[in-house]
KOLLO-514970 format. One record per residue (C-alpha): residue number from 0; residue in one letter; x, y, z negated. Coordinates in Angstrom, 2 decimals, decimal comma. Each point is the difference from the previous one (the first is absolute). Layout:
// residues N
(site NUM "a" (X Y Z))
...
END
This chain:
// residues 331
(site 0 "x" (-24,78 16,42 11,06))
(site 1 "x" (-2,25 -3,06 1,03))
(site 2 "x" (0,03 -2,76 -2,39))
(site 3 "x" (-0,40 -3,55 1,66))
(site 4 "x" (-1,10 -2,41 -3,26))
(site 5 "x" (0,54 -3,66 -0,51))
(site 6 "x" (-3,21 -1,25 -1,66))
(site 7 "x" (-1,18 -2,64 2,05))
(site 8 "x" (1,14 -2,63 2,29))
(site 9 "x" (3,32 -0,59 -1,37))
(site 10 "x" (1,53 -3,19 0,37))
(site 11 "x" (0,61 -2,31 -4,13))
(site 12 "x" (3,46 -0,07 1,27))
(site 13 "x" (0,79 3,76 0,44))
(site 14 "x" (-2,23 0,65 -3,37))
(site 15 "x" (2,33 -2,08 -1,78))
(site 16 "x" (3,21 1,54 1,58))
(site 17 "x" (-1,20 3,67 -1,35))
(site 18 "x" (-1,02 -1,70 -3,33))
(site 19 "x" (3,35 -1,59 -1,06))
(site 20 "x" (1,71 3,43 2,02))
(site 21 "x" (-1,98 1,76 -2,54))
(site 22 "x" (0,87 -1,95 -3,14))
(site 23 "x" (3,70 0,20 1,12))
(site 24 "x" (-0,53 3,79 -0,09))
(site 25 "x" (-1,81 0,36 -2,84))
(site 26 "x" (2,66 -1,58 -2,16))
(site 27 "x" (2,05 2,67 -1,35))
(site 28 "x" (-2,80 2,17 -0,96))
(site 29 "x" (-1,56 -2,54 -1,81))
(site 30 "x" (3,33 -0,77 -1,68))
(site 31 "x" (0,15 3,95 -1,00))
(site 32 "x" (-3,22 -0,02 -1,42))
(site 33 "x" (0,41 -3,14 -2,27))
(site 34 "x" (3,52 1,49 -0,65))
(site 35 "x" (-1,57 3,29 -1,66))
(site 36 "x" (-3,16 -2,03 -1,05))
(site 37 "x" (2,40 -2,53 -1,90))
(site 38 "x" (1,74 3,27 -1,64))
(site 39 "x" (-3,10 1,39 -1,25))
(site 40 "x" (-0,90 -2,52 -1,58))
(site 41 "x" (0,91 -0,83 -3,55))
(site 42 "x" (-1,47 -3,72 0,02))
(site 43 "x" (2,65 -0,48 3,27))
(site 44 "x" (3,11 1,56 -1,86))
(site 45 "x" (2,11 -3,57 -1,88))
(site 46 "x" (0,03 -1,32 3,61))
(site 47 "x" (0,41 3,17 2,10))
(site 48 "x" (2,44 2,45 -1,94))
(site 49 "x" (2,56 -3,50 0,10))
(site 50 "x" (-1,11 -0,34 3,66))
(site 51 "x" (1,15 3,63 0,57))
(site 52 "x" (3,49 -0,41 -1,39))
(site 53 "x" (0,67 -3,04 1,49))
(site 54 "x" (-0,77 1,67 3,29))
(site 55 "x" (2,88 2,62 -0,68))
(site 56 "x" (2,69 -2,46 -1,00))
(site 57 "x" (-0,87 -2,89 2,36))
(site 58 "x" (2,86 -0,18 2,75))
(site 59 "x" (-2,76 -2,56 2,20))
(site 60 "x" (0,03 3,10 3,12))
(site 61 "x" (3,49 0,43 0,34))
(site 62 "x" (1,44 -3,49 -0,50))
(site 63 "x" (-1,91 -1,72 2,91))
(site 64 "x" (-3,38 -0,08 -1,05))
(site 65 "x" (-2,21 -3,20 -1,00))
(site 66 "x" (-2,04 -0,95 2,95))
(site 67 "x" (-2,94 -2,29 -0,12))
(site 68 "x" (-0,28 -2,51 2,51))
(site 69 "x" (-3,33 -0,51 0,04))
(site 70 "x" (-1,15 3,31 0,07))
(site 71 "x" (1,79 0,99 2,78))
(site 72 "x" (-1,65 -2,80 2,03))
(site 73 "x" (-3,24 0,90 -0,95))
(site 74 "x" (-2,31 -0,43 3,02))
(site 75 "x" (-1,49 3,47 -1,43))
(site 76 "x" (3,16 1,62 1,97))
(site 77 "x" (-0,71 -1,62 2,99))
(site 78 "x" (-3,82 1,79 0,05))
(site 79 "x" (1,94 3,02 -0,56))
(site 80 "x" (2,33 -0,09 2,71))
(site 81 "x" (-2,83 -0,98 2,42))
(site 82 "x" (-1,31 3,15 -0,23))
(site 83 "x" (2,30 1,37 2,29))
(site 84 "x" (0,85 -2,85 0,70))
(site 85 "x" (4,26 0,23 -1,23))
(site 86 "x" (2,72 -1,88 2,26))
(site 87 "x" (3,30 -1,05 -0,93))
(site 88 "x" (2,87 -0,40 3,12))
(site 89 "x" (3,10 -1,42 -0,94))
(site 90 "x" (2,90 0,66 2,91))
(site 91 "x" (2,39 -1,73 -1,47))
(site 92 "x" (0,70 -2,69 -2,50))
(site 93 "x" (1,49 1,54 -3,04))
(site 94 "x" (2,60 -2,69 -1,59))
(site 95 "x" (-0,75 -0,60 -4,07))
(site 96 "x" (3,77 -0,08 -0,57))
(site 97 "x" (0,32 4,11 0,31))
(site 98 "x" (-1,96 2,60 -1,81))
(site 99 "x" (-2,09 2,40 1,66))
(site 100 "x" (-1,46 3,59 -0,62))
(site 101 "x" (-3,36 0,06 2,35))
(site 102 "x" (-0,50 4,28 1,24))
(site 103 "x" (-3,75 0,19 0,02))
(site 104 "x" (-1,36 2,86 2,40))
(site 105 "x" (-1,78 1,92 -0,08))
(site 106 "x" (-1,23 0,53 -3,25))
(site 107 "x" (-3,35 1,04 1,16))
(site 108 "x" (-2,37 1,26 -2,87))
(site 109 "x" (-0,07 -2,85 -2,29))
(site 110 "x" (2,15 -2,57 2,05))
(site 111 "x" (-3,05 -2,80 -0,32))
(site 112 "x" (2,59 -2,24 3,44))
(site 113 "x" (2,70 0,19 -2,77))
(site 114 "x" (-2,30 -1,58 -2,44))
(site 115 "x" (-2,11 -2,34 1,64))
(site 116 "x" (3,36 -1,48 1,88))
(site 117 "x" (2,33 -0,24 -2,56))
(site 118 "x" (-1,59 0,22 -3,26))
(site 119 "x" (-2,47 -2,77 0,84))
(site 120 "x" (-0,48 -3,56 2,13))
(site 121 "x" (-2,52 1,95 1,84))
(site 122 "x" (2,32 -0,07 3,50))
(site 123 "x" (2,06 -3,85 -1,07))
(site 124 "x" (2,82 2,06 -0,80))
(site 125 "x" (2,07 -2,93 -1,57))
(site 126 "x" (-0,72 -1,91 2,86))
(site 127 "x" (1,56 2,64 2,56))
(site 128 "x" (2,57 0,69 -2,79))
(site 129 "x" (1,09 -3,17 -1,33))
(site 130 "x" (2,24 0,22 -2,96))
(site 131 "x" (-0,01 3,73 -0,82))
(site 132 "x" (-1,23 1,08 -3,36))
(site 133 "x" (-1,75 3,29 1,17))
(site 134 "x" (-0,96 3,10 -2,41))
(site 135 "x" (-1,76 2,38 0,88))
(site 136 "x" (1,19 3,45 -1,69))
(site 137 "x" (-1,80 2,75 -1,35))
(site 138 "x" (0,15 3,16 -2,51))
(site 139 "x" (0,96 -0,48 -3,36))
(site 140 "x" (-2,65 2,27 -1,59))
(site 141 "x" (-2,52 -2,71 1,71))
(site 142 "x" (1,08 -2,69 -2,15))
(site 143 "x" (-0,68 2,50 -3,42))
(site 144 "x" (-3,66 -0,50 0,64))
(site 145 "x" (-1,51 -2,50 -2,24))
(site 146 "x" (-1,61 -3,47 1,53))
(site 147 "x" (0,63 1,17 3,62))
(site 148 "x" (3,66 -0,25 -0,61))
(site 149 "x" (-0,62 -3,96 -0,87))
(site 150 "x" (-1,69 -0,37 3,93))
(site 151 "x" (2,83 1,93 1,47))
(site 152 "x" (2,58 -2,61 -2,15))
(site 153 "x" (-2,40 -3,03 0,93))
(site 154 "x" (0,20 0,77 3,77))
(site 155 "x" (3,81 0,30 -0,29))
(site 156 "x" (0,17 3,65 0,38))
(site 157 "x" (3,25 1,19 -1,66))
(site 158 "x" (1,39 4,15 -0,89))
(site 159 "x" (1,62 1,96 2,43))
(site 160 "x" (3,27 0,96 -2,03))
(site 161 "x" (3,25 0,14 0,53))
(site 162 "x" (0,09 -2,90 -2,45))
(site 163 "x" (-2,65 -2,07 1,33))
(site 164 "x" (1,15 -0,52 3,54))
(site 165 "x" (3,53 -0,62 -1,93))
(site 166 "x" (-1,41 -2,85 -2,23))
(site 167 "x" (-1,96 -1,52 3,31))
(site 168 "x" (2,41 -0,04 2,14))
(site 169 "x" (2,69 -1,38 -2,64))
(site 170 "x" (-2,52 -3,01 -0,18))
(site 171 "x" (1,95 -2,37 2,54))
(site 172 "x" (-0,77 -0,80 3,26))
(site 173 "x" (-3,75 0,57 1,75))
(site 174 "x" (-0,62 2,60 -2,68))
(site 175 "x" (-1,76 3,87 1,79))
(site 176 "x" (-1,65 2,54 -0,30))
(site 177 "x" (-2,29 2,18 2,37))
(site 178 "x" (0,26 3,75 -0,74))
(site 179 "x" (-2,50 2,11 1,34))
(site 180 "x" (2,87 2,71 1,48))
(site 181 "x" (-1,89 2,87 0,66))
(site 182 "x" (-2,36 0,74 -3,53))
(site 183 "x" (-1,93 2,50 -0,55))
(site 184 "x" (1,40 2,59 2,01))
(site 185 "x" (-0,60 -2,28 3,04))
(site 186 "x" (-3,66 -0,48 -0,73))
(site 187 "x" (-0,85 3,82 0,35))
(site 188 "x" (0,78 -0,66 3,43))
(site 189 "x" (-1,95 -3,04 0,48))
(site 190 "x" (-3,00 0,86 2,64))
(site 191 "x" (-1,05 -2,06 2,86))
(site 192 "x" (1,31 -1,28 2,98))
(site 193 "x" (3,44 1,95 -1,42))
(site 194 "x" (3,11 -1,90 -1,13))
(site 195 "x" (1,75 2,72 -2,13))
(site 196 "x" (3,19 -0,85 -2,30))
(site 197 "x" (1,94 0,71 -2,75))
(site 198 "x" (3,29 -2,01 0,67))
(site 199 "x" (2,73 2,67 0,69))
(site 200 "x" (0,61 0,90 -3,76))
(site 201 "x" (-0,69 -3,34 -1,31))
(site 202 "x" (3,12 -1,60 -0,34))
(site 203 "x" (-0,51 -1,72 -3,82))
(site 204 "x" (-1,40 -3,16 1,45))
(site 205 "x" (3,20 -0,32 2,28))
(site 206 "x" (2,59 0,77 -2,53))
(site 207 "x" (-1,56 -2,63 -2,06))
(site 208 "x" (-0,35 -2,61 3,18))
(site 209 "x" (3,85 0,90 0,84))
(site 210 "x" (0,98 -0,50 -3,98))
(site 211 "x" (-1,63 -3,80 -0,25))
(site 212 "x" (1,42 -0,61 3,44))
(site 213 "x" (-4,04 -0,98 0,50))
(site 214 "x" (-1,73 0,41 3,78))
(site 215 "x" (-2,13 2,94 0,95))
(site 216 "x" (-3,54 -1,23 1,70))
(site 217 "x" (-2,21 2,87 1,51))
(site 218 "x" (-3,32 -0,48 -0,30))
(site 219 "x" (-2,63 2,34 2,25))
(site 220 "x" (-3,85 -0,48 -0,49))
(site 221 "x" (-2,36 0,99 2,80))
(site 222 "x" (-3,25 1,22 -1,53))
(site 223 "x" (0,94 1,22 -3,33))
(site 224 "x" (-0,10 3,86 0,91))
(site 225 "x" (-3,61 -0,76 1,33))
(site 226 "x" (-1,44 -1,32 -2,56))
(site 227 "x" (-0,91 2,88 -1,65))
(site 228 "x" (-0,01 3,61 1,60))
(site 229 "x" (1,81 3,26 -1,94))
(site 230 "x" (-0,86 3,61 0,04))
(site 231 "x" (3,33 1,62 1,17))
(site 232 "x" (0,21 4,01 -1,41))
(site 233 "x" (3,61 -0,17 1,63))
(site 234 "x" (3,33 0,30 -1,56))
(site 235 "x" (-0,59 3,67 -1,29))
(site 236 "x" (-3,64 -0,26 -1,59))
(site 237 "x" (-0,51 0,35 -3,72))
(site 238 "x" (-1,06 -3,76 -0,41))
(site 239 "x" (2,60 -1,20 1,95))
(site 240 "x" (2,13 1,86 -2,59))
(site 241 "x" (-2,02 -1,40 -3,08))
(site 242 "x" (0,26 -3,32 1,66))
(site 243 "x" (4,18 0,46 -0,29))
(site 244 "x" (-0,38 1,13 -3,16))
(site 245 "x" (-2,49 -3,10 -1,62))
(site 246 "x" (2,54 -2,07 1,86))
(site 247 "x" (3,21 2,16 -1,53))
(site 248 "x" (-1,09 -0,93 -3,77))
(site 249 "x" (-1,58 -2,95 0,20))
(site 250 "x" (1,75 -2,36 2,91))
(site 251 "x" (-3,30 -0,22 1,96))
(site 252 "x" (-2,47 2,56 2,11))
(site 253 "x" (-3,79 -0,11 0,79))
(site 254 "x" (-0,19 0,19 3,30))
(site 255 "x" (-3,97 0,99 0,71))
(site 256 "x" (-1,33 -2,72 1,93))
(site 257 "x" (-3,19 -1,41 1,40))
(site 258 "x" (-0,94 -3,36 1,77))
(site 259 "x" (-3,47 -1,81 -0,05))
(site 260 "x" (-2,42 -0,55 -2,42))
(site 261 "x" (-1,82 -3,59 -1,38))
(site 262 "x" (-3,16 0,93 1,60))
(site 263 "x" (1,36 2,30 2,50))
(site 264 "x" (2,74 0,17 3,05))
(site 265 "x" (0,76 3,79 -0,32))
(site 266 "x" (1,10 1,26 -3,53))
(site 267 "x" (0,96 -1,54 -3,28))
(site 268 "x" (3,03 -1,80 -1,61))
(site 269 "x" (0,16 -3,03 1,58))
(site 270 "x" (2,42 -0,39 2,95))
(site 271 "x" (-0,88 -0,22 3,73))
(site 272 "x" (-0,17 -3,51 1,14))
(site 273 "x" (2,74 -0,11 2,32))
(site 274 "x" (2,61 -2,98 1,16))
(site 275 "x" (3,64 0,40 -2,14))
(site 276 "x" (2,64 -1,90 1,65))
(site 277 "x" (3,24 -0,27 -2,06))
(site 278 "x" (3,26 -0,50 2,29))
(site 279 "x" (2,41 -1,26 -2,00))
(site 280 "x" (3,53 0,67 2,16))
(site 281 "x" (3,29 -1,21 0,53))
(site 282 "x" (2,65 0,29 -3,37))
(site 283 "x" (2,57 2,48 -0,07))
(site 284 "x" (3,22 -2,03 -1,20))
(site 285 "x" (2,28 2,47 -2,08))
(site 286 "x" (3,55 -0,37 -1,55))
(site 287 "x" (-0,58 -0,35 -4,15))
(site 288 "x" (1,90 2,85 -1,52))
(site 289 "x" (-0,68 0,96 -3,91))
(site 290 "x" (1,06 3,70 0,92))
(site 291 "x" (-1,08 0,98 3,47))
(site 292 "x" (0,58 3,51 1,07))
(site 293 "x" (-2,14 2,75 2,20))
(site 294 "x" (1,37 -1,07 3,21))
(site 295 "x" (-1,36 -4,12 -0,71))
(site 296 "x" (-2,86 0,39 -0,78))
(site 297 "x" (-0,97 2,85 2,69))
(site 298 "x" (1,08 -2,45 2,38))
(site 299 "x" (-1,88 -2,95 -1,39))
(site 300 "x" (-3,06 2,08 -0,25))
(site 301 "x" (0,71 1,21 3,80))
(site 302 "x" (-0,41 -3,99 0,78))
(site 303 "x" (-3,04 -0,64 -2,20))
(site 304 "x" (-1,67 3,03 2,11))
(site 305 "x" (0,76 -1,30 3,75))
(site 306 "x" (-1,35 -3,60 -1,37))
(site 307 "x" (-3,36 1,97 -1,69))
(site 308 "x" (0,05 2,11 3,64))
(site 309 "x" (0,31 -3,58 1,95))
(site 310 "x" (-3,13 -1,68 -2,44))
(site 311 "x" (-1,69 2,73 0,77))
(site 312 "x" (0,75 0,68 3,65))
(site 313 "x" (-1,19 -4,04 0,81))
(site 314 "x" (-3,27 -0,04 -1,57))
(site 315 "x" (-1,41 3,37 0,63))
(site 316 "x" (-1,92 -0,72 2,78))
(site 317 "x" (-1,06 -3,30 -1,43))
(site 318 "x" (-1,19 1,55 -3,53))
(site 319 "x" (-0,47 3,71 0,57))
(site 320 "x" (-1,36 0,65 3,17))
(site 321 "x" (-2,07 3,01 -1,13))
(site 322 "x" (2,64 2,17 -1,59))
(site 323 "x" (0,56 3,47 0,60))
(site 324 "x" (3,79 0,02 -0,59))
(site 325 "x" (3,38 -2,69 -0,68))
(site 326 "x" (1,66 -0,18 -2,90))
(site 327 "x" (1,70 3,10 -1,51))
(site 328 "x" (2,72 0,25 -2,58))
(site 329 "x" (-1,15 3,38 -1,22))
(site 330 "x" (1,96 -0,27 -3,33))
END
């Protein structure tokens, strides 16, 4: 494998895009290591032992987060999402009277488009949303982790429960929340120019749409299976099968990934720089109902998929002109 390296002769600008890309990855790490620094450390205990309890009674994740203003409209996220660069198309204006639950796809390996658009300022979302309260949701277990939990709170990020998306969308009117549908199993099938998802057997997010009476919005990003490429052993291979498993116990998989590296184009952590386009769709109106059965929300779910077929059918020769197949619901 020929490595091509990126020494010399590269523009301030993109230097500073990989820089604050870098920090931005970089984060959790560092917040693990201060975490188990901080617990080893008898001089950090009076603040850090009532730190850690506070963390496993504080309700903050599932009832709507914090959100800090000015974080989120950093101009550090804007360096960040000109990397790529990120794009954020709005179809249709979403009224602030109704409550919506936003279907990312596809969850790629680490769903940066989901973060970058709707977690920060990065793309103007308030401007091309006017009046919704947007939050971002994530694993639970993420917000157990000591000081990175308070940047996931400050940028508005909120749980993924049952009881989260309850308390959000109980809120009043303008209050949603994006849920990245597909999870973990989707990103073992994240590789590029492929548009692979896990929609058939998720029907939580609809019950819970159908239940508030609040609008489904699918959400496709171009790019964000290309960021980074995947070894694929295929459905039958031992790490495919310890891949399941991690994801079985735990909520979340590994997927084994490469992209580029700081001083190289070829191999490291750091993902490909390549355009992510967010298509935000049309909203799928349903009919509120506390109690729906089977039949509802298989047919609500049959409409969210023709609208997520339609996104996708538009813009693929606009934003993916070099894949190698359309969008598949394999699960």
């Amino acid at each position: 494998m020929a490595f091509h390296f990126a020494f010399f002769n590269v523009p301030w600008e993109r230097r500073r895009q990989m820089a604050c890309l870098l920090f931005w990855a970089m984060l959790l790490p560092w917040c693990v290591s201060l975490a188990f620094g901080s617990l080893f450390n008898p001089l950090a205990w009076p603040l850090y032992i009532p730190y850690l309890v506070y963390i496993v009674f504080n309700r903050t994740p599932t009832q709507g987060s914090r959100g800090w203003s000015w974080l989120r409209k950093l101009k550090f996220w804007q360096y960040c999402a000109d990397y790529f660069p990120v794009k954020l198309v709005v179809e249709d204006t979403l009224d602030p009277a109704h409550n919506y639950v936003f279907g990312y796809h596809p969850h790629g390996i680490i769903s940066v488009g989901a973060f970058l658009n709707f977690a920060t300022e990065a793309t103007h979302i308030s401007k091309l949303l006017p009046g919704l309260n947007l939050r971002l949701l994530t694993l639970t277990i993420n917000f157990y982790i000591p000081f990175y939990r308070e940047f996931l709170l400050g940028m508005n990020v909120a749980s993924v429960s049952r009881n989260s998306i309850d308390y959000i969308l109980n809120s009043g009117p303008g209050q949603s929340c994006v849920i990245v549908v597909g999870g973990a199993s989707e990103s073992l099938y994240a590789k590029p120019g492929q548009a692979d998802l896990v929609l058939r057997k998720r029907l939580g997010f609809i019950k819970l749409a159908i239940k508030h009476g609040a609008k489904l919005v699918p959400c496709f990003t171009f790019g964000e299976n290309d960021i980074y490429d995947q070894v694929n052993p295929g459905s039958g291979a031992l790490l495919r099968s310890i891949q399941r498993k991690i994801q079985s116990y735990c909520g979340f998989t590994t997927p084994l990934f490469h992209g580029r590296g700081v001083f190289n184009y070829d191999l490291g952590l750091m993902p490909f720089r390549v355009p992510l386009v967010t298509v935000v769709g049309r909203p799928v109106s349903v009919r509120q109902n506390a109690n729906p059965t089977l039949e509802e929300i298989l047919q609500v779910q049959e409409r969210y998929m023709v609208e997520l077929q339609r996104i996708y059918t538009k813009y693929k020769d606009v934003y993916a002109k070099n894949r190698v197949s359309d969008l598949c619901f394999v699960e």
